[in-house]
N, CA, C and O atoms as a printed pandas DataFrame, in Angstrom:
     atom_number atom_name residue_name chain_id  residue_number  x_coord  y_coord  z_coord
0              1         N          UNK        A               1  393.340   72.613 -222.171
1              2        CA          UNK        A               1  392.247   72.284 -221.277
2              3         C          UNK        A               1  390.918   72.551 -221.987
3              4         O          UNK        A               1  390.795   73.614 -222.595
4              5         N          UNK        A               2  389.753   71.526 -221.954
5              6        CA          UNK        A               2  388.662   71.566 -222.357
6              7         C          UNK        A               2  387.790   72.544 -221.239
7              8         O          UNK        A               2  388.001   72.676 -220.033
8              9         N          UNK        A               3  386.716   73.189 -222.108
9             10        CA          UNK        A               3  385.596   73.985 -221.564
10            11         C          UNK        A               3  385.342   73.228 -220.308
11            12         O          UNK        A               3  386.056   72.258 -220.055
12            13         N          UNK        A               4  384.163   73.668 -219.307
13            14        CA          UNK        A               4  383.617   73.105 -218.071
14            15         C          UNK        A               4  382.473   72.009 -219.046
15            16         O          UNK        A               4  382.046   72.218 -220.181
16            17         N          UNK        A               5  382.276   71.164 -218.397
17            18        CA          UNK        A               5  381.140   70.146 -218.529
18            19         C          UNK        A               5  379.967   70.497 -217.336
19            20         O          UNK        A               5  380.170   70.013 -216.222
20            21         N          UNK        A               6  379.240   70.991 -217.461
21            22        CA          UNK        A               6  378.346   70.832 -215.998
22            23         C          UNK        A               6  377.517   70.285 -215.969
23            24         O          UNK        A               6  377.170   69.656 -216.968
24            25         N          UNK        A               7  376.608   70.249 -214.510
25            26        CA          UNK        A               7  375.682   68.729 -214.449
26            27         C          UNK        A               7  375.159   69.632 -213.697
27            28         O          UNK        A               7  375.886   70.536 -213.284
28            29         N          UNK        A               8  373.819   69.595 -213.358
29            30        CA          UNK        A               8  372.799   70.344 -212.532
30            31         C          UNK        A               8  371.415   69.737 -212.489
31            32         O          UNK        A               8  370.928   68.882 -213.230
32            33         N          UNK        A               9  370.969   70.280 -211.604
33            34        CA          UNK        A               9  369.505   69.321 -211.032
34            35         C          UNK        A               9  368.616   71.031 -210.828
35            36         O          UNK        A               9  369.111   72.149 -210.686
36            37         N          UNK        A              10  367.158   70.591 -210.893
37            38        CA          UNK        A              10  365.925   71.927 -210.216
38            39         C          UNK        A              10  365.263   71.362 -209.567
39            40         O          UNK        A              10  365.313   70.150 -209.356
40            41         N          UNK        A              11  364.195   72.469 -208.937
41            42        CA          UNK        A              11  363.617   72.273 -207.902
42            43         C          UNK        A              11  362.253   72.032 -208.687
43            44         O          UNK        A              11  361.258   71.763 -208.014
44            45         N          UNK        A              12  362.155   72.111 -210.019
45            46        CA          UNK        A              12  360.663   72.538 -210.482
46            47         C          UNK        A              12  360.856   72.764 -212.095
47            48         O          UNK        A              12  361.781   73.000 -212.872
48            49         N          UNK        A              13  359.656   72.586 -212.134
49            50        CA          UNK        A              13  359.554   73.006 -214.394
50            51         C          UNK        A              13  359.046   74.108 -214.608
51            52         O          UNK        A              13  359.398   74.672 -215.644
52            53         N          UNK        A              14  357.851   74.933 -213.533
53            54        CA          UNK        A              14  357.490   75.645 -213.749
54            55         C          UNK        A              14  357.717   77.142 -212.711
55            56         O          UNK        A              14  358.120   77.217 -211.551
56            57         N          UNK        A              15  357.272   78.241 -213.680
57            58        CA          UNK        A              15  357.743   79.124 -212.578
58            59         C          UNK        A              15  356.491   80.179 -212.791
59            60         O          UNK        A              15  356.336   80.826 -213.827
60            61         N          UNK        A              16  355.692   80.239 -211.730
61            62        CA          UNK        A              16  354.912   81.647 -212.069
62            63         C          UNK        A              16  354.665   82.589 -210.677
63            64         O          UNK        A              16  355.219   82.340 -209.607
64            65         N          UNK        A              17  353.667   83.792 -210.911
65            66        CA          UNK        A              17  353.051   84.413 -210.127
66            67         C          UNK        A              17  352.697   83.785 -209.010
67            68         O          UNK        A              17  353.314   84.073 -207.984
68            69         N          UNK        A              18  351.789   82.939 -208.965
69            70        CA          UNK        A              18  351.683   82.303 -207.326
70            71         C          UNK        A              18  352.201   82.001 -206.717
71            72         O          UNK        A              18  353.046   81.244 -207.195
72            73         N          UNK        A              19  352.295   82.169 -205.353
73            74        CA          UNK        A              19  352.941   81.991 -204.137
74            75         C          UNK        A              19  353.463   80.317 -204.016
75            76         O          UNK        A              19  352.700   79.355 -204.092
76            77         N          UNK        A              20  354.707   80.259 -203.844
77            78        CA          UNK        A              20  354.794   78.651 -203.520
78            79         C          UNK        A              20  355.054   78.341 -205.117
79            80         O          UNK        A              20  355.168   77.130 -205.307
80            81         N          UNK        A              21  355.173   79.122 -206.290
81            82        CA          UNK        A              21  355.362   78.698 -207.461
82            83         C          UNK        A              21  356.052   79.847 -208.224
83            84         O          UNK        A              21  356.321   79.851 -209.425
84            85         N          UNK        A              22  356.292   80.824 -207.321
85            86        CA          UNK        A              22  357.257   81.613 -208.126
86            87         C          UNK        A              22  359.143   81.690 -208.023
87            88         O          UNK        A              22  359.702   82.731 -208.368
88            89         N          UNK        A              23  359.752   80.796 -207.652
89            90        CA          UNK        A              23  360.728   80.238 -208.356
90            91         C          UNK        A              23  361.002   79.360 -208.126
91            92         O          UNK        A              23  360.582   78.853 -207.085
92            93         N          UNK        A              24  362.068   78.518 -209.169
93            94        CA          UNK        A              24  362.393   77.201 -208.346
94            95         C          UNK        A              24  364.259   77.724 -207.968
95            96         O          UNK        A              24  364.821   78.819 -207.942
96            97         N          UNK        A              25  364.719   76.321 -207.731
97            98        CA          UNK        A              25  366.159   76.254 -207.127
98            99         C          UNK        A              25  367.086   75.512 -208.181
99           100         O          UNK        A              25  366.804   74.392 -208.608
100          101         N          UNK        A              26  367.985   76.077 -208.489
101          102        CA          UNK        A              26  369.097   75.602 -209.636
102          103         C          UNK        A              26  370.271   74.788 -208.465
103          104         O          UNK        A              26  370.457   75.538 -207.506
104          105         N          UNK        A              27  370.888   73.761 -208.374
105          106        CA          UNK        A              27  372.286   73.600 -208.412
106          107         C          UNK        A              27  372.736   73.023 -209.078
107          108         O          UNK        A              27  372.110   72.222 -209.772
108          109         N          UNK        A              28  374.195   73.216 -209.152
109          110        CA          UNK        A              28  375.535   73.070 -210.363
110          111         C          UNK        A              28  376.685   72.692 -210.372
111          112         O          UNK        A              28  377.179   73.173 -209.353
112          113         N          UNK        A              29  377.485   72.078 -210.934
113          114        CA          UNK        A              29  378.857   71.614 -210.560
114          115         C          UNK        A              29  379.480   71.611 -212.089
115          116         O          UNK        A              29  378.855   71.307 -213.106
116          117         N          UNK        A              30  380.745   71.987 -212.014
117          118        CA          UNK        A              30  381.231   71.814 -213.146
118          119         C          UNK        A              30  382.807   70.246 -212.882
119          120         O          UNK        A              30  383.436   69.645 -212.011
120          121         N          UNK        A              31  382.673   70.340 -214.055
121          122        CA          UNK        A              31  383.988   68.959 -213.883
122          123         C          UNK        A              31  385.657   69.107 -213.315
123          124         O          UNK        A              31  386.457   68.428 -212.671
124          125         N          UNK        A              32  385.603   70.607 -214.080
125          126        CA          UNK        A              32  386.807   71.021 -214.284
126          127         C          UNK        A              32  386.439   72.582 -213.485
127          128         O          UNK        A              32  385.255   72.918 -213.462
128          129         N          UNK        A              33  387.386   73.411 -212.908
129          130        CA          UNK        A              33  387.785   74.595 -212.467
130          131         C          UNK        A              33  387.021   75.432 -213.498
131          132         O          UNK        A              33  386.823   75.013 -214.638
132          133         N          UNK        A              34  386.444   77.057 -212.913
133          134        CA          UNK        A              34  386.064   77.339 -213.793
134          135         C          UNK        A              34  386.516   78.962 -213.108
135          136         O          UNK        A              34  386.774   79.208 -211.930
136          137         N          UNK        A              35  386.504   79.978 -214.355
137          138        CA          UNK        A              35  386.772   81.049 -213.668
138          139         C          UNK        A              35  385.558   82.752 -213.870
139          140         O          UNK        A              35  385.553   83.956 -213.616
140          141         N          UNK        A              36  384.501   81.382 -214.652
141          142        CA          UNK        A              36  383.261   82.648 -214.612
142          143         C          UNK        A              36  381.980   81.825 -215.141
143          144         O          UNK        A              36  381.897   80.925 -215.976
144          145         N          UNK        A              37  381.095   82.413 -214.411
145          146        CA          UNK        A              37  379.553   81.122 -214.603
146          147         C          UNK        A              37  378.728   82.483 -214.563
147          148         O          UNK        A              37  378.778   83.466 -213.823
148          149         N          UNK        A              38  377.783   82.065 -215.894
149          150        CA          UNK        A              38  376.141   83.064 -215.770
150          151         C          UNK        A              38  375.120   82.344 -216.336
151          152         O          UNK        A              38  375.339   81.604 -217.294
152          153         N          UNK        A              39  374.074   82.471 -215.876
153          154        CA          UNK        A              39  373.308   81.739 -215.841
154          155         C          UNK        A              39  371.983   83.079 -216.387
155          156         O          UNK        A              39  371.696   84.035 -215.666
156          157         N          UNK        A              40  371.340   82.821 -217.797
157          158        CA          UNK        A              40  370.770   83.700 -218.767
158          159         C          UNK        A              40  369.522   83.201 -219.048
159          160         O          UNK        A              40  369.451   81.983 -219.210
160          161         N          UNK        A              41  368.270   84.022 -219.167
161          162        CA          UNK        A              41  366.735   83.696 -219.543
162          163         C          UNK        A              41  366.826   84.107 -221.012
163          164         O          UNK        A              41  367.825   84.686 -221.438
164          165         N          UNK        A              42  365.680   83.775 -221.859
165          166        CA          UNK        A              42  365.702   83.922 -223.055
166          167         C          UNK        A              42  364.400   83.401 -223.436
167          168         O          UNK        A              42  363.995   82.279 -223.135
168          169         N          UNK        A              43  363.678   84.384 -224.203
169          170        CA          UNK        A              43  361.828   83.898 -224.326
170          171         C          UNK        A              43  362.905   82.452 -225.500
171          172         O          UNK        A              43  363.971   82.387 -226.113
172          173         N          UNK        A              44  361.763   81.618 -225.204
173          174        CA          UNK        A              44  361.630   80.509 -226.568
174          175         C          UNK        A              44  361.471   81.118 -227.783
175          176         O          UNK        A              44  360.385   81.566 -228.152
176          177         N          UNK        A              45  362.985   81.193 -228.761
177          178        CA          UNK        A              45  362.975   81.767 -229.960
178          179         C          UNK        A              45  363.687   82.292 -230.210
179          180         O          UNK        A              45  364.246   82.317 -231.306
180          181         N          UNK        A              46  364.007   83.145 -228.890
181          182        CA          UNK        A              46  364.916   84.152 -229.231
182          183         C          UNK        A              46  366.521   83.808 -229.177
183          184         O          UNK        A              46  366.773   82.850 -228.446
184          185         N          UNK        A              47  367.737   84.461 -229.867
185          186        CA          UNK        A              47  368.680   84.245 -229.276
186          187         C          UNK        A              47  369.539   83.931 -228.117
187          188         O          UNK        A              47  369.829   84.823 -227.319
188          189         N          UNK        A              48  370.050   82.483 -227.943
189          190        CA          UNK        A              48  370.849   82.679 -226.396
190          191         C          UNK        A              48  372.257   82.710 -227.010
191          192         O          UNK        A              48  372.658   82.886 -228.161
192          193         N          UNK        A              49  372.751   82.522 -226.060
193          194        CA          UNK        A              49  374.434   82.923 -225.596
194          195         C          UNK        A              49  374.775   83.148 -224.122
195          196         O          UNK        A              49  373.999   83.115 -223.166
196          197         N          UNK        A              50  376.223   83.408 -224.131
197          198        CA          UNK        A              50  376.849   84.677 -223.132
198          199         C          UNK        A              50  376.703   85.716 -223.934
199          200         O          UNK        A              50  376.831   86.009 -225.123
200          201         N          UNK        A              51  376.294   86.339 -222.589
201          202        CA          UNK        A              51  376.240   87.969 -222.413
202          203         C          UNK        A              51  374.487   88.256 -223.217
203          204         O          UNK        A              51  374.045   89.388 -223.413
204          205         N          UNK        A              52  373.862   87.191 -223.511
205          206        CA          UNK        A              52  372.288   87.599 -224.277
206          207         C          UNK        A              52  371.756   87.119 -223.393
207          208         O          UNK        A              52  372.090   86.187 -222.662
208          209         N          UNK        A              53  370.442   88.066 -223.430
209          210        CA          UNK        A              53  369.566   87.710 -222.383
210          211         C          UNK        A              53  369.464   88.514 -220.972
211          212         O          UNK        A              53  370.085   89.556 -220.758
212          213         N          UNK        A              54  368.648   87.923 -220.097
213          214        CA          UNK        A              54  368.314   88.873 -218.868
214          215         C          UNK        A              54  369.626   87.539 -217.890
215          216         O          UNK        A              54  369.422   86.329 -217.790
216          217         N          UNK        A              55  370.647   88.172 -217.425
217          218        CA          UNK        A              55  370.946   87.736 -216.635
218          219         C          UNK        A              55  370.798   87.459 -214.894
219          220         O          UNK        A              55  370.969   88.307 -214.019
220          221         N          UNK        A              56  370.355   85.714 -214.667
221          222        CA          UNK        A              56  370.100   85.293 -213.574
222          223         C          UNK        A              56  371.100   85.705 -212.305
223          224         O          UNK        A              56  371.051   86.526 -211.389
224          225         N          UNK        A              57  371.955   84.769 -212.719
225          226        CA          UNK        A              57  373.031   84.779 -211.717
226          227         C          UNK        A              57  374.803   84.635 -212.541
227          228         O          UNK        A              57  375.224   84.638 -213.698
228          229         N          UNK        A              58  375.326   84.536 -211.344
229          230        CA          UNK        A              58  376.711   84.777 -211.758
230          231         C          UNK        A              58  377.898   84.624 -210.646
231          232         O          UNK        A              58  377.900   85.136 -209.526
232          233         N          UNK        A              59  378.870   83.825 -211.204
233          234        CA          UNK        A              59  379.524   83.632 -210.308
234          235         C          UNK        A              59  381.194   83.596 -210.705
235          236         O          UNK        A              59  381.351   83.498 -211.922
236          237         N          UNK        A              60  382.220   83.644 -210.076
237          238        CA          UNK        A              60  383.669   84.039 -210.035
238          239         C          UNK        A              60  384.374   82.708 -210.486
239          240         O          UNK        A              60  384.110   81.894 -211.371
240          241         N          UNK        A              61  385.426   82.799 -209.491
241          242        CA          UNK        A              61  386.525   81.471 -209.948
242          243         C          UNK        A              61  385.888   80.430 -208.831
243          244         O          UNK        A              61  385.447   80.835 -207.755
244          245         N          UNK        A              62  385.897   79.111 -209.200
245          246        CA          UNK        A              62  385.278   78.344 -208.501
246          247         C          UNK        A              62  386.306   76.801 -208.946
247          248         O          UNK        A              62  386.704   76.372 -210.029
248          249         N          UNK        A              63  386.463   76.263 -207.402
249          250        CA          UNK        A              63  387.183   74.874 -207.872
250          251         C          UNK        A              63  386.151   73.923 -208.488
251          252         O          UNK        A              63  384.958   74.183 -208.646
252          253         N          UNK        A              64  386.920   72.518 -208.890
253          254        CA          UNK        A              64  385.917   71.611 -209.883
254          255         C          UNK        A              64  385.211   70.813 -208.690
255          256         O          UNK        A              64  385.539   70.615 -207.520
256          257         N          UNK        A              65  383.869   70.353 -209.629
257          258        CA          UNK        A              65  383.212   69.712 -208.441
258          259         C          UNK        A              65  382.589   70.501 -207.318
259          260         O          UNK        A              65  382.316   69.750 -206.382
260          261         N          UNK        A              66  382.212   71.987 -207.049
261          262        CA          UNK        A              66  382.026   72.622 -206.176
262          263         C          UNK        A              66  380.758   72.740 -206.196
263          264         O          UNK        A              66  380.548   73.859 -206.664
264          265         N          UNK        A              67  379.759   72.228 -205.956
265          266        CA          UNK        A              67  378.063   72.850 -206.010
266          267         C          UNK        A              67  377.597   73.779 -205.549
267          268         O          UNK        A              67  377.138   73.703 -204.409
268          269         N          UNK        A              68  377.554   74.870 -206.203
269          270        CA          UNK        A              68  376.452   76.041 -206.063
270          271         C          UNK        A              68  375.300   75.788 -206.588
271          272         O          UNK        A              68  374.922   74.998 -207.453
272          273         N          UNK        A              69  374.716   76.685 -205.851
273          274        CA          UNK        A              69  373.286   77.252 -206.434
274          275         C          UNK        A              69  372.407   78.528 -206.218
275          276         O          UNK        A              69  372.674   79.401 -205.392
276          277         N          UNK        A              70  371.451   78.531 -206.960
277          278        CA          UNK        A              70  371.039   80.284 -206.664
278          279         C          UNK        A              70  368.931   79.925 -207.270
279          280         O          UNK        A              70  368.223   78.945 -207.501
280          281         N          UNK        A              71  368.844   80.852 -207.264
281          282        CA          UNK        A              71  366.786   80.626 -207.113
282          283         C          UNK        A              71  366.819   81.503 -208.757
283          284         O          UNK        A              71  367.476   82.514 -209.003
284          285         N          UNK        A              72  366.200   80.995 -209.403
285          286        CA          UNK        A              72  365.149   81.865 -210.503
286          287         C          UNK        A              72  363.928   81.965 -210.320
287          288         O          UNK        A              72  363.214   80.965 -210.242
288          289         N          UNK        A              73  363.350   83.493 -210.193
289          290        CA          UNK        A              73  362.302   84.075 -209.988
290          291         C          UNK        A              73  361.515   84.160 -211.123
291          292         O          UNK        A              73  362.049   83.995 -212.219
292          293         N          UNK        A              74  360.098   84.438 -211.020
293          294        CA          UNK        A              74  359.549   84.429 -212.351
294          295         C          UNK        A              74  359.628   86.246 -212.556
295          296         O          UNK        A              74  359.176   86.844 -213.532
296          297         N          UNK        A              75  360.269   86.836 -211.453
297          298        CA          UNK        A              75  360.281   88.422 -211.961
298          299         C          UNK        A              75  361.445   88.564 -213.008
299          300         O          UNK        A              75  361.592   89.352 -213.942
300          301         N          UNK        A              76  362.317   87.406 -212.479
301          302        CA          UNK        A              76  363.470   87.140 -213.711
302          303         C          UNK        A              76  363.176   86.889 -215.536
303          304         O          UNK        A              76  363.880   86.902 -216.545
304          305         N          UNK        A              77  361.987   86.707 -215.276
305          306        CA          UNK        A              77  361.209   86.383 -216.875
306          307         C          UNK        A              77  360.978   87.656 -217.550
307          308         O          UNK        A              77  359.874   88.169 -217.366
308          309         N          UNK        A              78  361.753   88.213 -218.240
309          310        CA          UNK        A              78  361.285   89.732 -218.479
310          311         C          UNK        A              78  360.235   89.769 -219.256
311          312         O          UNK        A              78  359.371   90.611 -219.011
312          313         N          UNK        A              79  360.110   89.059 -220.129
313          314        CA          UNK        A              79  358.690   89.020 -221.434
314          315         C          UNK        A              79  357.893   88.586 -221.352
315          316         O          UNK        A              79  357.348   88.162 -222.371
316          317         N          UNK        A              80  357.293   88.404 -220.063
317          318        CA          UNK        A              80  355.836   88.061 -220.065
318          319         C          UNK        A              80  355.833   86.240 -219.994
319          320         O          UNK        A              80  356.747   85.423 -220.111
320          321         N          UNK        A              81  354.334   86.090 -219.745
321          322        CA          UNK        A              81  353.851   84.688 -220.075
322          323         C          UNK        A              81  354.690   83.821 -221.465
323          324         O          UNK        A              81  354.706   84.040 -222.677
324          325         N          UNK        A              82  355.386   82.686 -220.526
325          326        CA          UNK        A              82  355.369   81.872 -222.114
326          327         C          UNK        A              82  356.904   81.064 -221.869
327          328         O          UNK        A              82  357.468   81.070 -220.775
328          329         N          UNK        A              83  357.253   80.630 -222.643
329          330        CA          UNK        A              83  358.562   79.382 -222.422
330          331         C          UNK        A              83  359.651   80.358 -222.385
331          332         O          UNK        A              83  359.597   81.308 -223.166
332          333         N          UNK        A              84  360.728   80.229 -221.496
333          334        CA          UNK        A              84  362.300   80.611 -221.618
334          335         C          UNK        A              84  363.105   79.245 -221.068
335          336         O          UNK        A              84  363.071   78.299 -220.281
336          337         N          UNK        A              85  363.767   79.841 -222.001
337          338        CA          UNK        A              85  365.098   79.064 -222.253
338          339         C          UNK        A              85  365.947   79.482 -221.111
339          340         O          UNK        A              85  366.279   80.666 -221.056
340          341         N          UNK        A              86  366.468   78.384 -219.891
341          342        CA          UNK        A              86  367.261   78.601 -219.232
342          343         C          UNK        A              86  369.081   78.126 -219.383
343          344         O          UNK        A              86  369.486   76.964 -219.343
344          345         N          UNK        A              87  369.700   79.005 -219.508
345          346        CA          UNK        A              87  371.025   78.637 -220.059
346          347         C          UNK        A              87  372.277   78.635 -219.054
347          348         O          UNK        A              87  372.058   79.225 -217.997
348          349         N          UNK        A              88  373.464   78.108 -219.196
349          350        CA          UNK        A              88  374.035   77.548 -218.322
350          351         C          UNK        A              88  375.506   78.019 -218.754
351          352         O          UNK        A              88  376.041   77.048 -219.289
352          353         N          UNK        A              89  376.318   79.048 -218.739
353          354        CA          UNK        A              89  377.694   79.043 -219.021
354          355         C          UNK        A              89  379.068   78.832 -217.937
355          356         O          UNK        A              89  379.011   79.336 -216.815
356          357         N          UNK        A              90  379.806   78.359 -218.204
357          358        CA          UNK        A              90  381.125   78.224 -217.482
358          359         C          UNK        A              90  382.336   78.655 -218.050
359          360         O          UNK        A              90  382.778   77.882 -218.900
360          361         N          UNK        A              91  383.078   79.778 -217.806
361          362        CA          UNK        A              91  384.384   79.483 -218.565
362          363         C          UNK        A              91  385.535   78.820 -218.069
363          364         O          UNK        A              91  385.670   78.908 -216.848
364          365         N          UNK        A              92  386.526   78.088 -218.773
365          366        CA          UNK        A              92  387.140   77.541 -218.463
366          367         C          UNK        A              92  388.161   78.282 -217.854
367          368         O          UNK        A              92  387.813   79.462 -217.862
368          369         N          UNK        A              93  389.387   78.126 -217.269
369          370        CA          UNK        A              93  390.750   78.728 -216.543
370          371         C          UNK        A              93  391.201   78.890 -218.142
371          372         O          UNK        A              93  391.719   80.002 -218.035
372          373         N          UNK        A              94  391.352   78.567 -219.463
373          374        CA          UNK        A              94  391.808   78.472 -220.363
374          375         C          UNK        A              94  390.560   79.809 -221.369
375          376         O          UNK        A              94  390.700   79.747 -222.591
376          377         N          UNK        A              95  389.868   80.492 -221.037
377          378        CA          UNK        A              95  389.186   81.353 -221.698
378          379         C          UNK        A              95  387.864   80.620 -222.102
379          380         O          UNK        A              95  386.748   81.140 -222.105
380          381         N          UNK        A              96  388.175   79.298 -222.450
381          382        CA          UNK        A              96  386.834   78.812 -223.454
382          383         C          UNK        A              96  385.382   78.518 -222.446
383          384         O          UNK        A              96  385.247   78.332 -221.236
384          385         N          UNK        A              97  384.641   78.566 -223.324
385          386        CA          UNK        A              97  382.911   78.350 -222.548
386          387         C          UNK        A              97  382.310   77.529 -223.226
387          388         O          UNK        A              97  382.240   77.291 -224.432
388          389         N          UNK        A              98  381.674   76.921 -221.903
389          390        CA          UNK        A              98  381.068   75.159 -222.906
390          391         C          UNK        A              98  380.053   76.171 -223.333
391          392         O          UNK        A              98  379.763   77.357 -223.175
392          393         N          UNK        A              99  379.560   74.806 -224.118
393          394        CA          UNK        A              99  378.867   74.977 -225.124
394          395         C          UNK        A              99  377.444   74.658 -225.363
395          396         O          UNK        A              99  377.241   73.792 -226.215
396          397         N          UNK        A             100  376.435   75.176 -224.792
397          398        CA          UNK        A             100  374.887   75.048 -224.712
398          399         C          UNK        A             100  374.316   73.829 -224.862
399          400         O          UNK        A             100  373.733   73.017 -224.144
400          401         N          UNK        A             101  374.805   73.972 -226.546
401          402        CA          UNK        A             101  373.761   73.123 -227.731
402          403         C          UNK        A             101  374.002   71.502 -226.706
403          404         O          UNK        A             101  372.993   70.847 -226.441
404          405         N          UNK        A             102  375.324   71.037 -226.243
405          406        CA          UNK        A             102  375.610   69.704 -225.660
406          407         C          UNK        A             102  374.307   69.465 -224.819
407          408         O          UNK        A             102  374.352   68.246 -224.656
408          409         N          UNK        A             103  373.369   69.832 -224.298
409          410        CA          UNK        A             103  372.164   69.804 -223.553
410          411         C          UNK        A             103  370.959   69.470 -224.395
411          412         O          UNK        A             103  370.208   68.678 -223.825
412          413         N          UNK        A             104  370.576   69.840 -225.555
413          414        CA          UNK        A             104  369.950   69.912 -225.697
414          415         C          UNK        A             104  369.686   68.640 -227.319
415          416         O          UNK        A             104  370.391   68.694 -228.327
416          417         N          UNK        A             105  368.605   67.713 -227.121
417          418        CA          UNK        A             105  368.957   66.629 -228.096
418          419         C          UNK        A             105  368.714   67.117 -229.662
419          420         O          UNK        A             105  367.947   68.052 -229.893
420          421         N          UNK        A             106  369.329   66.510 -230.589
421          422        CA          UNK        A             106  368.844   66.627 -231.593
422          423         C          UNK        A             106  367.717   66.229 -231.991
423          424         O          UNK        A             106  367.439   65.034 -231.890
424          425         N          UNK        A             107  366.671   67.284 -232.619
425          426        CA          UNK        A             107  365.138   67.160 -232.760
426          427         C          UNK        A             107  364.375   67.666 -232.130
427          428         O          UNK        A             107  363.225   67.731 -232.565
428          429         N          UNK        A             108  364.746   68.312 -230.662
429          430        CA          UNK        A             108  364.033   68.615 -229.555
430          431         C          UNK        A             108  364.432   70.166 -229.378
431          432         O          UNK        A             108  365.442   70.470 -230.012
432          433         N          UNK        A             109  363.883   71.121 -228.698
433          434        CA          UNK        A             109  364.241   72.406 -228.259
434          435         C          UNK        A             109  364.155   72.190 -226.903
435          436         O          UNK        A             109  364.069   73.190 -226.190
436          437         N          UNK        A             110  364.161   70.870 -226.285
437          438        CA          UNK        A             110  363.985   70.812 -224.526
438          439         C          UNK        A             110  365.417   70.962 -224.585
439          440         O          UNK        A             110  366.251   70.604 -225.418
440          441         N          UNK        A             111  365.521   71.828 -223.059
441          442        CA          UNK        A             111  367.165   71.629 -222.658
442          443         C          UNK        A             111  366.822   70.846 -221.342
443          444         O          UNK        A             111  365.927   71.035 -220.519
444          445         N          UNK        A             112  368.078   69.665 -221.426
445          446        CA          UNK        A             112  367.660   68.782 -220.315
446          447         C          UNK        A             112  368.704   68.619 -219.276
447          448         O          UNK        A             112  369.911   68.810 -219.424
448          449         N          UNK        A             113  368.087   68.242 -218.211
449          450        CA          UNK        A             113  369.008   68.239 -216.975
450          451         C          UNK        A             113  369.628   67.077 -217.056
451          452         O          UNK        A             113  369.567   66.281 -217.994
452          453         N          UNK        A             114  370.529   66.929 -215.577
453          454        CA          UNK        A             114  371.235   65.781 -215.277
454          455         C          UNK        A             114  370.588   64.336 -215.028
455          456         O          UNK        A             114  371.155   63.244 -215.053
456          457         N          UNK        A             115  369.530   64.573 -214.832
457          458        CA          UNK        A             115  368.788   63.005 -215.094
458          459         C          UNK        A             115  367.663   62.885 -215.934
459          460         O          UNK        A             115  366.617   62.236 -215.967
460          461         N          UNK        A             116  368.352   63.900 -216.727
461          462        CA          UNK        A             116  367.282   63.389 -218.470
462          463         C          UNK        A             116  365.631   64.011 -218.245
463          464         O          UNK        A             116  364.661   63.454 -218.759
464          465         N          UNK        A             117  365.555   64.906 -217.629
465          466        CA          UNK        A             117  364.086   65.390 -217.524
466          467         C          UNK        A             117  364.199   67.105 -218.652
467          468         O          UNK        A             117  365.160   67.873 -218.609
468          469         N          UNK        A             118  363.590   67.198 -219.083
469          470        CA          UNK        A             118  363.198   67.999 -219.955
470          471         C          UNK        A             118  363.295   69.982 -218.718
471          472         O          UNK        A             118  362.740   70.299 -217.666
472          473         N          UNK        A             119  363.948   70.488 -219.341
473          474        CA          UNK        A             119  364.254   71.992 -218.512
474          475         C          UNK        A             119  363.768   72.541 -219.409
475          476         O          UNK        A             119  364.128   71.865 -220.373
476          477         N          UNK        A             120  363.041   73.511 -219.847
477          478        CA          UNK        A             120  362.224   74.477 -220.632
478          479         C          UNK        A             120  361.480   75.324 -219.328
479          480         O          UNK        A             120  360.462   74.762 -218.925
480          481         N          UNK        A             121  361.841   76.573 -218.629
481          482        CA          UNK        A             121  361.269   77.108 -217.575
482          483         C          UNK        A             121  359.842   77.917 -218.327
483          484         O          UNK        A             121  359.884   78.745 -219.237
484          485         N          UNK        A             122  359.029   77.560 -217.861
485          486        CA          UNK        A             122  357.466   78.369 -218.204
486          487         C          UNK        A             122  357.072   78.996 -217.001
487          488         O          UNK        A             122  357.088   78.638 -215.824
488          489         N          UNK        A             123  356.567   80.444 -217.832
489          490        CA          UNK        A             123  356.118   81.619 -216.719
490          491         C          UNK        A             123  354.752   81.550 -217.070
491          492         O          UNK        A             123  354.249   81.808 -218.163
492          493         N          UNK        A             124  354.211   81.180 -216.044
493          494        CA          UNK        A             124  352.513   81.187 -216.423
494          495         C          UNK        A             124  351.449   81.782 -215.696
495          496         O          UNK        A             124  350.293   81.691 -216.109
């Protein structure tokens, strides 16, 4: 069995201090069954992964096709003003975890959503 594939949509590009602009809304679906999802901030630059980073959210065993979702706060931004990288893991029922980089195009550091709009969360 292959990793999860997921597809997800937001509420927003940006996330800051002001009221009415301090977080937006994530939801998510994966293709296939999954039996662990976290969802990780990361200033622009720094290392991502599982398990790096300030972790958002997180979730258990979940059937395929199931849409969740959960809010990122800009208190979730631990480093201050400036671009993070919002990241997306699933593991499969089989151990494996997709794989980031599939999001993100060659040439570009945007990570992009399900209808091709550019995800780079800025705390401003």
């Amino acid at each position: 069995m292959a990793a999860p594939k997921l597809t997800f949509s937001i509420s927003g590009e940006k996330v800051s201090a002001v009221s009415g602009f301090d977080y937006i809304i994530v939801a998510f679906q994966s293709d296939i069954p999954y039996q662990a999802f976290e969802c990780r901030a990361t200033k622009a630059g720094e290392e991502y992964g599982v398990g790096k980073g300030a972790l958002i959210a997180s979730f258990s065993t979940t059937p395929a096709n199931t849409q969740r979702s959960f809010e990122v706060y800009d208190d979730y931004l631990v480093h201050g003003d400036g671009n993070y990288r919002i990241s997306l893991f699933a593991q499969g029922e089989d151990g494996s975890w997709n794989d980031n980089y599939y999001y993100i195009p060659v040439g570009s550091t945007a990570y992009i959503t399900a209808d091709g709009e550019p995800y780079l969360c800025m705390r401003e």
